[in-house]
Backbone and ligand atoms as CSV (ligand in chain L), in Angstrom:
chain,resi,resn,atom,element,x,y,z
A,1,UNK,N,N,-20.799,30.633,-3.980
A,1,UNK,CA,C,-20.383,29.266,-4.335
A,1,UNK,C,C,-18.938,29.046,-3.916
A,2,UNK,N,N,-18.429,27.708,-3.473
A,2,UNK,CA,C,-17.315,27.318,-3.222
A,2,UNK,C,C,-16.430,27.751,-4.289
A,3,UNK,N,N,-15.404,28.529,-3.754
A,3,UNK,CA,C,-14.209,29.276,-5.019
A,3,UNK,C,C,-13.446,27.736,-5.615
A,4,UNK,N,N,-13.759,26.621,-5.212
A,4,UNK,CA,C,-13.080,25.409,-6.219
A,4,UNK,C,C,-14.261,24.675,-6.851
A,5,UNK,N,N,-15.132,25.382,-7.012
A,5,UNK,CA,C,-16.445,25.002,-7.405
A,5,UNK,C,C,-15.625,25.519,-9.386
A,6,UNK,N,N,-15.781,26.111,-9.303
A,6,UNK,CA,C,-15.412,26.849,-10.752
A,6,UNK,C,C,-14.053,26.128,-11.000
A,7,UNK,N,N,-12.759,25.879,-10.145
A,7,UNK,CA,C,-11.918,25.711,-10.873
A,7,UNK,C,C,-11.814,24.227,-11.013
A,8,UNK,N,N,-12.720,23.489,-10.764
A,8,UNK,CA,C,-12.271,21.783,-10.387
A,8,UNK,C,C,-13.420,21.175,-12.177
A,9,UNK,N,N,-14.628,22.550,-12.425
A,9,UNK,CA,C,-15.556,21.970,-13.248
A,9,UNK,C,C,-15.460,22.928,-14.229
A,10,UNK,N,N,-14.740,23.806,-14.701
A,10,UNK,CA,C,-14.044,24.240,-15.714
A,10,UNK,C,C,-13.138,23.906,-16.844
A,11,UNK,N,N,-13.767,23.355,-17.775
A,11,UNK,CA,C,-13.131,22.099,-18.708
A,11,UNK,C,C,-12.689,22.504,-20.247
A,12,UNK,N,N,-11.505,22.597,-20.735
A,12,UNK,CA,C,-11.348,22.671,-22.060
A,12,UNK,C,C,-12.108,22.135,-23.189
A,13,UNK,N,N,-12.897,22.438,-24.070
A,13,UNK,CA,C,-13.602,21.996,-24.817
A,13,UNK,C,C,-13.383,22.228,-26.345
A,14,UNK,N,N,-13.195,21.119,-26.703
A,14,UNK,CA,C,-13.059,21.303,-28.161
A,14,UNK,C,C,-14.334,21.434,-29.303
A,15,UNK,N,N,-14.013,21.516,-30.242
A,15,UNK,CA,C,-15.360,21.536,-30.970
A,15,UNK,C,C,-16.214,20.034,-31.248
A,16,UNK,N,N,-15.308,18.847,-31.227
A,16,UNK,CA,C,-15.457,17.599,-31.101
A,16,UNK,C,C,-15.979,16.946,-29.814
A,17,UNK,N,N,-16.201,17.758,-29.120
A,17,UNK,CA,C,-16.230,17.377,-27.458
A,17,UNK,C,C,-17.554,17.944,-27.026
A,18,UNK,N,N,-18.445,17.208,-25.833
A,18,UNK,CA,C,-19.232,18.066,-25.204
A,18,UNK,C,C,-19.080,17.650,-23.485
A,19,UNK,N,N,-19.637,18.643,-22.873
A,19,UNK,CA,C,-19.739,18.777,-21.650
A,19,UNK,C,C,-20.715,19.509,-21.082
A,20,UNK,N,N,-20.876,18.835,-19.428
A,20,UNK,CA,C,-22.137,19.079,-18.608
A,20,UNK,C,C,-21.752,19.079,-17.593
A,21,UNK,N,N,-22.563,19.451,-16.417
A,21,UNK,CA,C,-22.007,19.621,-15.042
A,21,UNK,C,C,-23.852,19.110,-14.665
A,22,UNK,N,N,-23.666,18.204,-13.485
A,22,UNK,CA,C,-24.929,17.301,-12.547
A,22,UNK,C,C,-24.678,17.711,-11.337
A,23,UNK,N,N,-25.697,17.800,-10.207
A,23,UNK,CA,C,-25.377,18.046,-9.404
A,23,UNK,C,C,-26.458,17.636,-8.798
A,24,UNK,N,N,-26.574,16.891,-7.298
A,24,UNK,CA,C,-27.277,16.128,-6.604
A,24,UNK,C,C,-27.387,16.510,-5.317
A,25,UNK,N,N,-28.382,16.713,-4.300
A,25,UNK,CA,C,-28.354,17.079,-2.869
A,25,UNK,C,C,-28.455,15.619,-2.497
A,26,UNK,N,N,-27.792,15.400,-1.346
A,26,UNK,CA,C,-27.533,14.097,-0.845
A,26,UNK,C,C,-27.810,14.297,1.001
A,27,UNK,N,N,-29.344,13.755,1.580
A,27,UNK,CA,C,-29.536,14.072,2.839
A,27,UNK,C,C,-28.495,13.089,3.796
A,28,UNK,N,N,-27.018,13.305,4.249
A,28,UNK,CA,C,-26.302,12.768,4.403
A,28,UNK,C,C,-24.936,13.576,4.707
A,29,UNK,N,N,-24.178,13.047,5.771
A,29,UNK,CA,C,-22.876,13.719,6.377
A,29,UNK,C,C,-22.343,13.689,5.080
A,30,UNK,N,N,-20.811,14.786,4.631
A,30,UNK,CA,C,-20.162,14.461,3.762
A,30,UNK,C,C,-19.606,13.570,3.479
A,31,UNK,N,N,-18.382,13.309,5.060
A,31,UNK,CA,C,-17.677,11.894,5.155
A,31,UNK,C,C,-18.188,10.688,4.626
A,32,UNK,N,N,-19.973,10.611,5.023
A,32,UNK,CA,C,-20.363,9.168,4.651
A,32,UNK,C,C,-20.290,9.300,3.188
A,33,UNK,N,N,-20.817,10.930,2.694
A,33,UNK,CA,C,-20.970,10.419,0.936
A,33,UNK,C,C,-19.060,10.119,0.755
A,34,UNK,N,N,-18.170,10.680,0.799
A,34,UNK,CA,C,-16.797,10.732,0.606
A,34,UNK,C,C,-16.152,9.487,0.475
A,35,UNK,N,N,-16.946,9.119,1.665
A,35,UNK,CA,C,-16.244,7.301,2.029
A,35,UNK,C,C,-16.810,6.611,1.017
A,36,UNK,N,N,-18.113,6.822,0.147
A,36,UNK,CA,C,-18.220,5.646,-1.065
A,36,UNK,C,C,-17.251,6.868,-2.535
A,37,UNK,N,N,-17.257,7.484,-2.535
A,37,UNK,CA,C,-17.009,7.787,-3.824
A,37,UNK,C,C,-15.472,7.723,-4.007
A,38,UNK,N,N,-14.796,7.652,-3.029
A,38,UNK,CA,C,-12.983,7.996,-2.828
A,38,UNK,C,C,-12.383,6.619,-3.453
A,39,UNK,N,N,-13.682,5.391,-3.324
A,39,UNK,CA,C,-12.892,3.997,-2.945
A,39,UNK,C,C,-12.883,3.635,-4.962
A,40,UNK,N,N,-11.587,4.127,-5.236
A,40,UNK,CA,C,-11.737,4.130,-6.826
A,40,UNK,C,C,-11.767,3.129,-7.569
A,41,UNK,N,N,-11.390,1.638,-6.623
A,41,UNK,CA,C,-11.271,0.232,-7.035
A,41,UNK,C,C,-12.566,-0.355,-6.923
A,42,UNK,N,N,-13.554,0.299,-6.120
A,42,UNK,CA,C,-15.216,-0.342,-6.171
A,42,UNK,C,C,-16.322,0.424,-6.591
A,43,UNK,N,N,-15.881,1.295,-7.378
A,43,UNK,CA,C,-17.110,2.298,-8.370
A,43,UNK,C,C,-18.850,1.575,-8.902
A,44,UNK,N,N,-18.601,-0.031,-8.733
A,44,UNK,CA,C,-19.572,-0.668,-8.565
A,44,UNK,C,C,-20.336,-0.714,-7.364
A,45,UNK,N,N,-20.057,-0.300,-6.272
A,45,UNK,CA,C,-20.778,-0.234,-5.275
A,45,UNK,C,C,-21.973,1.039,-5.177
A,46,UNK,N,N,-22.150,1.720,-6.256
A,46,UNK,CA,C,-23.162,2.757,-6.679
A,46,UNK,C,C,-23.605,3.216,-7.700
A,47,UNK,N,N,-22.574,2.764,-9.094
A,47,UNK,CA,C,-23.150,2.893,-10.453
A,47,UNK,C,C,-23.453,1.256,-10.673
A,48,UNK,N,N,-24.534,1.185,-11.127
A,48,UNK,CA,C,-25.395,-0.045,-11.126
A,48,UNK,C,C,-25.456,-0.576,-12.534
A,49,UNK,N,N,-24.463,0.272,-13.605
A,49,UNK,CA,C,-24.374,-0.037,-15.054
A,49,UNK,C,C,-23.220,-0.626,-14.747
A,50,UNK,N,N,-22.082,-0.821,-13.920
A,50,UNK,CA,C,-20.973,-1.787,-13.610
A,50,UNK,C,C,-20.692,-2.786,-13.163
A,51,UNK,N,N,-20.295,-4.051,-13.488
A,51,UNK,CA,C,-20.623,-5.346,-12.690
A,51,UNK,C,C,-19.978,-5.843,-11.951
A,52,UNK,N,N,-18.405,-5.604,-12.419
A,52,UNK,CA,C,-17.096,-5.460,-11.647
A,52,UNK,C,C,-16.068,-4.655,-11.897
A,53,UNK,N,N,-14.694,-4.700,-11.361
A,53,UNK,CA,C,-13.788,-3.647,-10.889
A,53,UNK,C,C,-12.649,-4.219,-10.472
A,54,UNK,N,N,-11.763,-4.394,-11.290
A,54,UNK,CA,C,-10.382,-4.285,-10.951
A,54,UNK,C,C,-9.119,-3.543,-10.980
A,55,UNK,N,N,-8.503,-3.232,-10.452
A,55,UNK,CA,C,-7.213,-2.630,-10.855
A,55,UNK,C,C,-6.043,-3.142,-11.592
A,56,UNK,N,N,-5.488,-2.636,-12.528
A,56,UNK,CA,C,-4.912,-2.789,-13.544
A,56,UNK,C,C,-3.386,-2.475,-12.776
A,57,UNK,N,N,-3.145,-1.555,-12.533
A,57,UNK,CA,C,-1.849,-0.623,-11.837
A,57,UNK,C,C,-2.356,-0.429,-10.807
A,58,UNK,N,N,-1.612,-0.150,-9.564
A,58,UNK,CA,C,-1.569,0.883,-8.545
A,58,UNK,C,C,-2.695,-0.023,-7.149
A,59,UNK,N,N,-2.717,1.214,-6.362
A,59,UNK,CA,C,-3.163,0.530,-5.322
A,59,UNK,C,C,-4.717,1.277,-4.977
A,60,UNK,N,N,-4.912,2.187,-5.719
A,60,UNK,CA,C,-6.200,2.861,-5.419
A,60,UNK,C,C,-5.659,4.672,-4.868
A,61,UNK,N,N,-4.755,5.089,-5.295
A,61,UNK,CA,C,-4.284,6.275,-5.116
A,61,UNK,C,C,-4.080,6.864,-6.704
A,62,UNK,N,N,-4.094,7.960,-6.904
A,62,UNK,CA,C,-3.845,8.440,-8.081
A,62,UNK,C,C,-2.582,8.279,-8.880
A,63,UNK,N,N,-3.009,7.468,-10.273
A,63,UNK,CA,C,-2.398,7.105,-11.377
A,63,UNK,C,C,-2.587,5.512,-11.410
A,64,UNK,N,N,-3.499,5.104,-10.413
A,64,UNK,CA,C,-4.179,3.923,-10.355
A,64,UNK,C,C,-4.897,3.717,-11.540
A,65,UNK,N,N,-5.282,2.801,-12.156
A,65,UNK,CA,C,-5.855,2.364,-13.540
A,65,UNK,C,C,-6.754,1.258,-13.043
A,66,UNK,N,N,-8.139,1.154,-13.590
A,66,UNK,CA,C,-9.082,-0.109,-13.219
A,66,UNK,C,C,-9.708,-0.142,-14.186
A,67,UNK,N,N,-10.041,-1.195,-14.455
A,67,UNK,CA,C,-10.979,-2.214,-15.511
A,67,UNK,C,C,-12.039,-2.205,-14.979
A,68,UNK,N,N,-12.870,-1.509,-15.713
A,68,UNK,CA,C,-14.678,-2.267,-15.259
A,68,UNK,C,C,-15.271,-2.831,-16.486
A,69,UNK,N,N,-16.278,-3.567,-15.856
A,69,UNK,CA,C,-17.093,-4.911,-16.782
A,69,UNK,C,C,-17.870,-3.942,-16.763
A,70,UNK,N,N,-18.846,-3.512,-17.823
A,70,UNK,CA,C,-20.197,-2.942,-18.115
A,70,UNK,C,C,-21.375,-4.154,-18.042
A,71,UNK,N,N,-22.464,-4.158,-17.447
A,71,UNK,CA,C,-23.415,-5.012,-17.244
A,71,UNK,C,C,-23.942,-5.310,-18.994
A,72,UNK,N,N,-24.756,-6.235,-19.104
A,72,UNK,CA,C,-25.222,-5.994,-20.606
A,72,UNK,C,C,-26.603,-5.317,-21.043
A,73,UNK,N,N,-26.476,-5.386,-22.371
A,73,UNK,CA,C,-27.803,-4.194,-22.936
A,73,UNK,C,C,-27.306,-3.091,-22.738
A,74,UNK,N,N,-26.143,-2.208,-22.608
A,74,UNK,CA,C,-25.619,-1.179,-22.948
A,74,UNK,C,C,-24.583,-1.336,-23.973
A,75,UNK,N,N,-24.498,-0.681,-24.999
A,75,UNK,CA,C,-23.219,-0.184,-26.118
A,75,UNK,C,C,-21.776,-0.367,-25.457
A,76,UNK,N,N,-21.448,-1.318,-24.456
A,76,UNK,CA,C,-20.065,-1.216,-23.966
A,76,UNK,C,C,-19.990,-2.513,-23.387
A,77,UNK,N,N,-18.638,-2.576,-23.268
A,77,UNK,CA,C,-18.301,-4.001,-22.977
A,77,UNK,C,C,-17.445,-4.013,-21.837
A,78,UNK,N,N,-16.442,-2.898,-21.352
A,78,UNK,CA,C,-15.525,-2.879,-20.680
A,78,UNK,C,C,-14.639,-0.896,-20.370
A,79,UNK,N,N,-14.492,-0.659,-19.757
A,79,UNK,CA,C,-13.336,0.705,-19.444
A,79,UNK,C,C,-12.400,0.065,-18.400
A,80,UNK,N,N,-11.184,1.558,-18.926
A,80,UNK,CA,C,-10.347,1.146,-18.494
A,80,UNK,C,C,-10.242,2.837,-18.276
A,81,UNK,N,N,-9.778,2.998,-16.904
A,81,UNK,CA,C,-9.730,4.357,-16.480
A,81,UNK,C,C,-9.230,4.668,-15.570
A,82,UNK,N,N,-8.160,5.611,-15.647
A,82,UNK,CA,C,-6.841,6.051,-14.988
A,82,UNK,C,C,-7.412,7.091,-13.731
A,83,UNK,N,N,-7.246,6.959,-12.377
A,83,UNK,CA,C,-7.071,8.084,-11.345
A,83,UNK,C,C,-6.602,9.418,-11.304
A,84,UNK,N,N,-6.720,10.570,-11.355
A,84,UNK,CA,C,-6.239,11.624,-11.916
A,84,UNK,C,C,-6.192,12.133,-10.689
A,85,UNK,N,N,-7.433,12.543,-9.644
A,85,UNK,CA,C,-7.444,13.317,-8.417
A,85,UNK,C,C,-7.646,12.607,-7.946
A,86,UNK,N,N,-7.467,12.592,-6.311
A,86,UNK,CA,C,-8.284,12.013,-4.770
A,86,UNK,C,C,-7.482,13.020,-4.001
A,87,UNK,N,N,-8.242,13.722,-3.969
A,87,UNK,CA,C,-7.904,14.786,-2.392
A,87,UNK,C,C,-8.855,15.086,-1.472
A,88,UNK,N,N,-8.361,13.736,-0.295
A,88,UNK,CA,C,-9.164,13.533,0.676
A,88,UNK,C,C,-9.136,15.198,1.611
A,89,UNK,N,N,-9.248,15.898,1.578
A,89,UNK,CA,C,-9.173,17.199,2.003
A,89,UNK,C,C,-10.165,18.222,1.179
A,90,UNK,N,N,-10.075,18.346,0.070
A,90,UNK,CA,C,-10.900,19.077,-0.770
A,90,UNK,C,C,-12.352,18.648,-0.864
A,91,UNK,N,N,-12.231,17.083,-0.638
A,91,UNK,CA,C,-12.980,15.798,-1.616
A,91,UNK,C,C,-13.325,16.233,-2.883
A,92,UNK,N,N,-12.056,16.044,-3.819
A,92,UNK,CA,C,-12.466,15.829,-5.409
A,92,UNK,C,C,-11.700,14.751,-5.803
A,93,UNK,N,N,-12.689,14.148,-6.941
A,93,UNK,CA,C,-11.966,12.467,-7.666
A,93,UNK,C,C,-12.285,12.912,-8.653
A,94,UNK,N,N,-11.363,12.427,-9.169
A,94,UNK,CA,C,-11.069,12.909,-10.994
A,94,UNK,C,C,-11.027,11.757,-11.885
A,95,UNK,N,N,-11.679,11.290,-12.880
A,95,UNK,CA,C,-10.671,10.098,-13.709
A,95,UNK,C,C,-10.858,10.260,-15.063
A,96,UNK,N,N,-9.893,9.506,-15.884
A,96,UNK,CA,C,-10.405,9.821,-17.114
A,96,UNK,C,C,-10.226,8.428,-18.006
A,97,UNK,N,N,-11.046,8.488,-19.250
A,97,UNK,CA,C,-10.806,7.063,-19.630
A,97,UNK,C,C,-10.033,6.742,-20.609
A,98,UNK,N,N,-8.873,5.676,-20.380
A,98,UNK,CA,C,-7.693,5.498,-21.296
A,98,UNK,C,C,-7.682,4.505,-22.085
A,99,UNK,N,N,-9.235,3.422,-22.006
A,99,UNK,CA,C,-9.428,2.589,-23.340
A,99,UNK,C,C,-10.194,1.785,-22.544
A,100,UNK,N,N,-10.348,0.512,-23.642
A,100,UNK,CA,C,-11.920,-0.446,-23.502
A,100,UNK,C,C,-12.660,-0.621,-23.988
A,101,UNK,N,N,-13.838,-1.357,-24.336
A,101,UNK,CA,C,-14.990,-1.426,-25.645
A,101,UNK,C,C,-15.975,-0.622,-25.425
A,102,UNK,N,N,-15.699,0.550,-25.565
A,102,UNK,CA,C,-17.049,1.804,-25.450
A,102,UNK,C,C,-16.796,2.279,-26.715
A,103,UNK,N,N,-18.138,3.598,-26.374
A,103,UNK,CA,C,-18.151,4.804,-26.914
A,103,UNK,C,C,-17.838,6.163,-26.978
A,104,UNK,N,N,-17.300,5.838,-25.190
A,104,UNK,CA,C,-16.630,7.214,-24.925
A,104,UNK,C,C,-15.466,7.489,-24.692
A,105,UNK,N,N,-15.258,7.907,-25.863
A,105,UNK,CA,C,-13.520,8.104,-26.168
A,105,UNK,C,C,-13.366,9.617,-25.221
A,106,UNK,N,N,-12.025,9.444,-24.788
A,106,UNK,CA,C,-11.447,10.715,-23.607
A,106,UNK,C,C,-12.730,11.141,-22.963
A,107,UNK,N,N,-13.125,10.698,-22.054
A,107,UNK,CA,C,-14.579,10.792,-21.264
A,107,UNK,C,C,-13.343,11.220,-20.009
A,108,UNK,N,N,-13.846,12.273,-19.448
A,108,UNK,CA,C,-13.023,12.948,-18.227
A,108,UNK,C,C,-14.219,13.015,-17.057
A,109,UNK,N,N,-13.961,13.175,-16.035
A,109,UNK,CA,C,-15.203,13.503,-15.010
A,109,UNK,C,C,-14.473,14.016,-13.320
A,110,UNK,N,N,-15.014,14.797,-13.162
A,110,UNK,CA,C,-14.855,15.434,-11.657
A,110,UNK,C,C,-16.224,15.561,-11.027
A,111,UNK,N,N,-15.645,14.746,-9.599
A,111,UNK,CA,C,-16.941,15.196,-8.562
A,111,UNK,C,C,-15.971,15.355,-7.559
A,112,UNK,N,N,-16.865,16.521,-7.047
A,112,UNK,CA,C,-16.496,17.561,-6.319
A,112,UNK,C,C,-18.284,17.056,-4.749
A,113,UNK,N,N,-17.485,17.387,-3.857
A,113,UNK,CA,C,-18.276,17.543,-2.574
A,113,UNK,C,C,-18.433,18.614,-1.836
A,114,UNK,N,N,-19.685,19.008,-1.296
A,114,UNK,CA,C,-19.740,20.354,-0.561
A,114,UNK,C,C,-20.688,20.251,0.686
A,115,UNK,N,N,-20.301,20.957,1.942
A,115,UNK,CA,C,-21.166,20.340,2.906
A,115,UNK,C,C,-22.139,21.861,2.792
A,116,UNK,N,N,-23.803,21.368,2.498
A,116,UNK,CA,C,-24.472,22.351,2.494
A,116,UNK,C,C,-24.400,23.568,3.175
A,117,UNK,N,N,-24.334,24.678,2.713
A,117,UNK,CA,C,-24.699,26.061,3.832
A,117,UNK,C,C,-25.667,26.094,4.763
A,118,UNK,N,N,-26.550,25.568,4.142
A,118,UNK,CA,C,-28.002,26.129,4.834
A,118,UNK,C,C,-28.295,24.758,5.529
A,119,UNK,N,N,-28.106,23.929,5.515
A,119,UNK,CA,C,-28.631,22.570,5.701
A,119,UNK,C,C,-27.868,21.638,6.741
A,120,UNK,N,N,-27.455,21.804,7.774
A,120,UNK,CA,C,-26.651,20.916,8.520
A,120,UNK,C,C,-26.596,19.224,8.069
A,121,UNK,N,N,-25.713,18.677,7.826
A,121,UNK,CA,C,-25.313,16.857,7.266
A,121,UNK,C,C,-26.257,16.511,6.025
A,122,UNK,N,N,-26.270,17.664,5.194
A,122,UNK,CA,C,-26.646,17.625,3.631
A,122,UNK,C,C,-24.972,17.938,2.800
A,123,UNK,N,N,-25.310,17.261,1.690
A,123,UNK,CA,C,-23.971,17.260,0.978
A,123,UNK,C,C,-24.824,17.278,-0.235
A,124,UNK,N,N,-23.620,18.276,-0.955
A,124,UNK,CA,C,-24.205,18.813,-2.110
A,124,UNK,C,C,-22.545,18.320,-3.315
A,125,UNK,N,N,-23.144,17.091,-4.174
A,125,UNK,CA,C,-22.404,16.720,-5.105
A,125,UNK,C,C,-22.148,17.486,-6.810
A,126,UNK,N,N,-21.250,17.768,-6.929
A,126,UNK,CA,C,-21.363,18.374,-8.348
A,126,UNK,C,C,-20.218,17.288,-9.298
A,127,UNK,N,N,-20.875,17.060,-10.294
A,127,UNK,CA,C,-20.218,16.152,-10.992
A,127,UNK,C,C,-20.049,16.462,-12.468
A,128,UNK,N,N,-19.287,16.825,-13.248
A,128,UNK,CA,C,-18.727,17.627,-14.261
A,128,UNK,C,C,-17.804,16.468,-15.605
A,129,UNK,N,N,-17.767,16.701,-16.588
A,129,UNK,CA,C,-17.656,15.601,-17.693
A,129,UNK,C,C,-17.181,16.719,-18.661
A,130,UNK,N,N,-16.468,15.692,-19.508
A,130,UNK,CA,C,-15.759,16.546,-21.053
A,130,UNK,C,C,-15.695,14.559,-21.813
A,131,UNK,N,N,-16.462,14.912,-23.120
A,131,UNK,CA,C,-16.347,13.739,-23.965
A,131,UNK,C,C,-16.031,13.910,-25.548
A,132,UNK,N,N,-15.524,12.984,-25.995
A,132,UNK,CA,C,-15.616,13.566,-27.762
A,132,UNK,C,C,-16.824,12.501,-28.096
A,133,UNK,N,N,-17.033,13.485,-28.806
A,133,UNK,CA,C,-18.367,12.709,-29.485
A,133,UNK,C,C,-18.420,12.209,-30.274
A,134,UNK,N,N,-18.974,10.501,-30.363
A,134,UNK,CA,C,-18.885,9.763,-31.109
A,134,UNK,C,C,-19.413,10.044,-32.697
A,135,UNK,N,N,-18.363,9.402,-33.735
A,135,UNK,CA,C,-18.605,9.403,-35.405
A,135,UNK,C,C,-20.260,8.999,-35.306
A,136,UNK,N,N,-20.786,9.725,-35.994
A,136,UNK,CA,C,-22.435,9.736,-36.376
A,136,UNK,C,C,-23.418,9.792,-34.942
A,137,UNK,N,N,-22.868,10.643,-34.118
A,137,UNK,CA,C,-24.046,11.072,-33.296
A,137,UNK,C,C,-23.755,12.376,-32.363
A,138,UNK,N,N,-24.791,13.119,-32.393
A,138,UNK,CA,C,-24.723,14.813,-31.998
A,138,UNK,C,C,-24.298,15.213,-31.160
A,139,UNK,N,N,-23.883,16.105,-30.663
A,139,UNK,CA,C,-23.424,16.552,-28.762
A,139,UNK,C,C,-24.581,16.119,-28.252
A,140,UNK,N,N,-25.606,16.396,-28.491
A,140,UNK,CA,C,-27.086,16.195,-27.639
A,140,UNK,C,C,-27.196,15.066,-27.232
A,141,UNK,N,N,-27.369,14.270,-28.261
A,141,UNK,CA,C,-27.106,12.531,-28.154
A,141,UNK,C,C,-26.156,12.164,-27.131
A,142,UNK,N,N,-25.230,12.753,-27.096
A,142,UNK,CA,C,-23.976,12.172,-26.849
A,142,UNK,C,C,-24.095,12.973,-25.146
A,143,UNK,N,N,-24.633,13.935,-25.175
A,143,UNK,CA,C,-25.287,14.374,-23.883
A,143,UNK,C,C,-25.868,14.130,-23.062
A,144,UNK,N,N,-27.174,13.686,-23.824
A,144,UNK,CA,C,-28.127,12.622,-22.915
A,144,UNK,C,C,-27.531,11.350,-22.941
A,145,UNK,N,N,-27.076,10.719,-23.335
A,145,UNK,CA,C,-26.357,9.473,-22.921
A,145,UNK,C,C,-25.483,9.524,-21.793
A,146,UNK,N,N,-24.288,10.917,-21.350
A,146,UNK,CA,C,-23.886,10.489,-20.650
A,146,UNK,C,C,-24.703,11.340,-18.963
A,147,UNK,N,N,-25.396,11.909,-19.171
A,147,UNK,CA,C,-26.090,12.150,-18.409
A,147,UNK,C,C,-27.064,11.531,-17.639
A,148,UNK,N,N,-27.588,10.542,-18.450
A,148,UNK,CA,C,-28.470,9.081,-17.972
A,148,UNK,C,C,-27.724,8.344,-16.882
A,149,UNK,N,N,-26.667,8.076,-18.139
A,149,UNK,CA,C,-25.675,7.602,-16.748
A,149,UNK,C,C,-25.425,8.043,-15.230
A,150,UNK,N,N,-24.969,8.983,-15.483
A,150,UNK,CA,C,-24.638,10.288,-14.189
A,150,UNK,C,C,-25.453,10.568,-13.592
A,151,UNK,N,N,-26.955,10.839,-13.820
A,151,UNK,CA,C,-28.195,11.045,-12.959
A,151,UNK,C,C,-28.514,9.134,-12.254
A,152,UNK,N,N,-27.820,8.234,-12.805
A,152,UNK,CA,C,-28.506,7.299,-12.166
A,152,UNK,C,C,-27.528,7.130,-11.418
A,153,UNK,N,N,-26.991,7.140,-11.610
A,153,UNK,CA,C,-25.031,7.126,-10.180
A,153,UNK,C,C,-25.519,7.631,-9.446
A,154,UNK,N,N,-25.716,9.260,-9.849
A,154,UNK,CA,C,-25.935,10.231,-8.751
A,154,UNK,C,C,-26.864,9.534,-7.588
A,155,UNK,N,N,-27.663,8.997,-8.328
A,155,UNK,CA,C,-29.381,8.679,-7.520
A,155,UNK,C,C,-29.107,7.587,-6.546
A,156,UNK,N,N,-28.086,6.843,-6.890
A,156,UNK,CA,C,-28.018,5.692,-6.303
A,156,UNK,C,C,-26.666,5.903,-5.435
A,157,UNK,N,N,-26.058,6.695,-5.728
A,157,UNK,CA,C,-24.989,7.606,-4.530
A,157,UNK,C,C,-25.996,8.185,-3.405
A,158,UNK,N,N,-26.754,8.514,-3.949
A,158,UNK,CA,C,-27.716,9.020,-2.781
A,158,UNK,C,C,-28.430,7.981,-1.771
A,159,UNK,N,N,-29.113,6.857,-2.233
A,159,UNK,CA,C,-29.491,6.184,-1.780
A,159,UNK,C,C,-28.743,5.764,-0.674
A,160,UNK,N,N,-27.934,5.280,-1.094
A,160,UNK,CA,C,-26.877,4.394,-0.484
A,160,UNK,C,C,-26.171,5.164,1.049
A,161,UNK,N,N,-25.772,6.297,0.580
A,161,UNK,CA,C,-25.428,7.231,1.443
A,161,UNK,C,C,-26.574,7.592,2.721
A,162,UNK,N,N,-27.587,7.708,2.140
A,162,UNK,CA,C,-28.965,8.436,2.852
A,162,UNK,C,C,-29.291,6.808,3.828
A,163,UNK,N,N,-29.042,5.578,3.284
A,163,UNK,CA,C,-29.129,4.247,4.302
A,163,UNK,C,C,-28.133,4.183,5.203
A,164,UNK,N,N,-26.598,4.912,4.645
A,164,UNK,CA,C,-25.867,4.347,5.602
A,164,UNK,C,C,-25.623,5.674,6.912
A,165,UNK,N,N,-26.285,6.922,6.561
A,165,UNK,CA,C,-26.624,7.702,7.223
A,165,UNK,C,C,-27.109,7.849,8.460
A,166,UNK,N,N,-28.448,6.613,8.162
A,166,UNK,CA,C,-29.924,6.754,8.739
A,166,UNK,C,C,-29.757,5.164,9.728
A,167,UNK,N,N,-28.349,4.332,9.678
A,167,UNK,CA,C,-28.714,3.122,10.359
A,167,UNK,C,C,-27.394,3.538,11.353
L,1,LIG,C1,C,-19.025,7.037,-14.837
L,1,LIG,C2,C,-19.672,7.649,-16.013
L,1,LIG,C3,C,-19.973,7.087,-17.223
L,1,LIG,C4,C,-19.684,5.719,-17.517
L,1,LIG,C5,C,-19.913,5.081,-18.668
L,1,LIG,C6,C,-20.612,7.954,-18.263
L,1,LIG,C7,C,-19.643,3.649,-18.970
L,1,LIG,O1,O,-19.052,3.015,-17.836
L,1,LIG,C8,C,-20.954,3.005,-19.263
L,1,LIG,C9,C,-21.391,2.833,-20.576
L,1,LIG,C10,C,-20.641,3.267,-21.678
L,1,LIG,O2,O,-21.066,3.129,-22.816
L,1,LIG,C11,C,-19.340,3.903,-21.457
L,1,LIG,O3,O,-18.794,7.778,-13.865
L,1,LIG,C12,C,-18.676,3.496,-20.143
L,1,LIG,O4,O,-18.729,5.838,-14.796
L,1,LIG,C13,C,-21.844,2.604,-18.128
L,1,LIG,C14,C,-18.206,2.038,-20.260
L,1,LIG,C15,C,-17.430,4.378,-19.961
């Protein structure tokens, strides 16, 4: 495994907190997956629970801050979430969330990119989370919730990537 595989999804955990690591094969050059996930001001262009995206601070480089609208029929109304990584070299994006009408208080996340071994213009995404878990509901709960999320990103990171691949 990639030796920044371990150190990018290696997360402090408290007893209040849970965490998971997702990971997605994506039939697709890296660059193309890289080029949607880097652009930290349009995170709506592949998580499909977001409706819009603005920036608060900054220009889309790290310590950038953006506002997203949550679509409705989910428990949230709005985040607000600070840039931590973009290292167009490594490809890892980091962010974490610094307020807004949710549930996920200090919700952290790293995805990390890897161009398959075995597989020539396959990219292999790993995507990694640390959350505290909300008053009256379990790590599990609080697990599968944010994992729903993350498997449908993932899925639709894929999509998207695998079209703009293939035209
Ligand atoms: C991401 C990951 C997650 C986003 C969650 C888990 C969120 O945007 C949604 C619903 C919530 O209740 C929390 O990479 C929050 O965006 C869709 C508003 C943070």
């Amino acid at each position: 495994l990639p030796e920044n595989l371990h150190h990018y999804h290696t997360h402090a955990v408290s007893h209040n907190q849970c965490s998971s690591i997702i990971t997605q094969t994506i039939h697709a050059p890296l660059d193309t997956v890289w080029s949607i996930v880097r652009q930290f001001d349009n995170p709506q262009s592949y998580k499909h629970f977001l409706k819009s995206c603005h920036l608060l601070i900054g220009d889309g480089n790290v310590g950038s801050v953006r506002e997203v609208q949550v679509i409705s029929g989910l428990p949230a109304g709005s985040s607000m979430e600070r840039l931590e990584i973009l290292d167009d070299e490594k490809h890892v994006m980091s962010f974490k969330v610094v307020g807004g009408e949710h549930r996920l208080k200090n919700y952290r996340s790293v995805t990390t990119l890897h161009s398959s071994p075995t597989c020539d213009g396959t990219t292999v995404v790993v995507e990694s989370y640390v959350v505290d878990v909300p008053p009256k509901n379990t790590k599990e709960e609080t697990c599968v919730f944010v994992e729903t999320i993350v498997r449908c990103n993932l899925l639709s990171l894929k999509q998207i990537a695998q079209n703009l691949a293939s035209s």
